[in-house]
C-alpha positions in Angstrom: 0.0 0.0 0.0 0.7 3.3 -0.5 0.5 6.7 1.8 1.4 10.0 0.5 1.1 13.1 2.7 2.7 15.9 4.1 3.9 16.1 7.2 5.7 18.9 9.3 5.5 20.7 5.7 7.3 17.8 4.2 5.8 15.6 1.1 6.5 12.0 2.0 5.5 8.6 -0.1 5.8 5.7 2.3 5.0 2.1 0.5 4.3 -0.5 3.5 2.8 -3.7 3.5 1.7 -3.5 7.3 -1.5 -4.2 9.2 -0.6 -1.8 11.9 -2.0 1.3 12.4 -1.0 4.3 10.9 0.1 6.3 13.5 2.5 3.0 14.5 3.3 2.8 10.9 4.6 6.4 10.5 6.4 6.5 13.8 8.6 3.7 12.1 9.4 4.7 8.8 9.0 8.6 9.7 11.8 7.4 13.2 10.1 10.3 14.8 9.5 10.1 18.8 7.0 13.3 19.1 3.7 11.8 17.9 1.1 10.3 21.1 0.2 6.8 20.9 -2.6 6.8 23.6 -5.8 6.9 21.7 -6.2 3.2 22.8 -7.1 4.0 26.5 -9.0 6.7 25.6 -6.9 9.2 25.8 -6.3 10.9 22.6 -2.9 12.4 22.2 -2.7 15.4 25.0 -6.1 16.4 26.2 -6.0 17.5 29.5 -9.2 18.6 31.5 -9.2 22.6 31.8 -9.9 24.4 35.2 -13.3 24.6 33.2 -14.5 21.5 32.6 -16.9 20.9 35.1 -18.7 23.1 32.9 -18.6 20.1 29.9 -18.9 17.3 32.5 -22.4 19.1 33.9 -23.4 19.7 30.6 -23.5 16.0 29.8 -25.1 15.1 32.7 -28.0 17.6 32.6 -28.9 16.9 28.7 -28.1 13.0 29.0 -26.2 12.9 26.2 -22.1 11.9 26.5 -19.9 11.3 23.5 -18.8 7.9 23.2 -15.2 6.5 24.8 -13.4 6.3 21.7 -14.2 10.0 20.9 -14.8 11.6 24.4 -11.9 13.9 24.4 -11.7 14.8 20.8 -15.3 16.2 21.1 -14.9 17.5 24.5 -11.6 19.5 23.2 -13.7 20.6 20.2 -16.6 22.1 22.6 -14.0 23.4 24.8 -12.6 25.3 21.7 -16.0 26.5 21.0 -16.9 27.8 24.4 -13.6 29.7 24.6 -15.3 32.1 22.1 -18.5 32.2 24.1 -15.9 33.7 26.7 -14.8 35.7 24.2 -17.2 37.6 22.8 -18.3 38.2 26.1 -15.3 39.7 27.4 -15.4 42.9 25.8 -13.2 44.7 22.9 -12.9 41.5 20.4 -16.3 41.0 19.6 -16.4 37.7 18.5 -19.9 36.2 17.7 -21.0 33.3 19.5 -21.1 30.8 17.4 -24.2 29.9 15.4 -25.9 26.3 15.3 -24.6 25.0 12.1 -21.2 26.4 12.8 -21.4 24.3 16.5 -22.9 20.9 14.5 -20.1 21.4 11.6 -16.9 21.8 14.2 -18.0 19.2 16.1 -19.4 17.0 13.5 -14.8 17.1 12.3 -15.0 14.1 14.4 -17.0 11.3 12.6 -18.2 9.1 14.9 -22.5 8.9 15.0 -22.6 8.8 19.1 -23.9 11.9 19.0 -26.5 14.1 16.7 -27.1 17.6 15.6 -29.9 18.2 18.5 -27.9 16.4 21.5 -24.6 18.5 19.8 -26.1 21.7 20.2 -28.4 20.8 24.1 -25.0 20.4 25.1 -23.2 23.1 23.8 -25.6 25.1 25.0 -25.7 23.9 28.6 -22.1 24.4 28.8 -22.5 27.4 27.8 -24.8 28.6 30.1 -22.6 27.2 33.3 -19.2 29.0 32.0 -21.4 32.4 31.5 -22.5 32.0 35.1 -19.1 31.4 35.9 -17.9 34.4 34.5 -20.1 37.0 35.9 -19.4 35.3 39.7 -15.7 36.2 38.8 -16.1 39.9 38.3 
C-alpha cells in the first residue's frame, strides 16, 4: 500500500505492507518520537481537562447525552474550543460572535463518529454554555 502526505511541511511517499496502524506505521518509517500513541485508553494524544470543565462534564449530565469513549476527548476539546469564544465575545473589545448552530454541529461534526446528533450537539453546547457564562459574571 501506498500513503502519500505531508507532514511537518514535508511531502512523503511511504510504500508498506503492514497491518498496523498508521500512526505505529509512521512512527517507524517517519523514526520520529513526538507523535502520542494513547488513543487506545482513551486518551487521545494530549487532552488535559481545563480548570473549566466541570462546565462540559455538567453539561452531559443535565442533557443526557455523552460522547462515546473512543471519541470523548476529541469532542470534549472541540466544545472546549468553541466555548472559549463564548468567553470571548463576552469579554469585551474582540467581539467575536458566539457561534451559530450549524457552525457548532459542523466543528464538532470534524470528528466522525455517530454517538452523538445535531440536537444532542447543540443541548450540550448550549448547557455548557450557560454554566461557564454564570461562571464568569461570579468572577467579576
Amino acid at each position: 500500500m501506498k500513503i502519500e502526505c505531508t507532514i511537518d511541511n514535508k511531502h512523503v511517499l511511504l510504500t508498506v505492507n503492514s497491518n498496523k496502524p498508521l500512526n505505529l506505521i509512521l512512527m517507524d518509517e517517519l523514526e520520529t518520537s513526538h507523535m502520542e500513541t494513547r488513543c487506545r485508553d482513551g486518551n487521545c494524544g494530549n487532552y488535559q481537562k481545563s480548570r473549566f470543565w466541570h462546565d462540559l462534564e455538567r453539561a452531559y449530565e443535565d442533557t443526557g447525552s455523552h460522547p462515546c469513549p473512543h471519541c470523548y476527548a476529541s469532542k470534549t476539546l472541540i466544545f472546549e474550543s468553541l466555548l472559549q469564544t463564548v468567553v470571548k465575545s463576552e469579554s469585551g473589545p474582540s467581539h467575536d460572535e458566539e457561534p451559530d448552530e450549524t457552525t457548532i454541529v459542523r466543528e464538532v461534526g470534524l470528528n466522525k463518529c455517530p454517538c452523538l446528533d445535531a440536537h444532542e450537539i447543540l443541548d450540550i453546547f448550549r448547557a455548557a454554555a450557560a454554566y461557564r457564562r454564570r461562571r464568569r459574571v461570579r468572577r467579576y
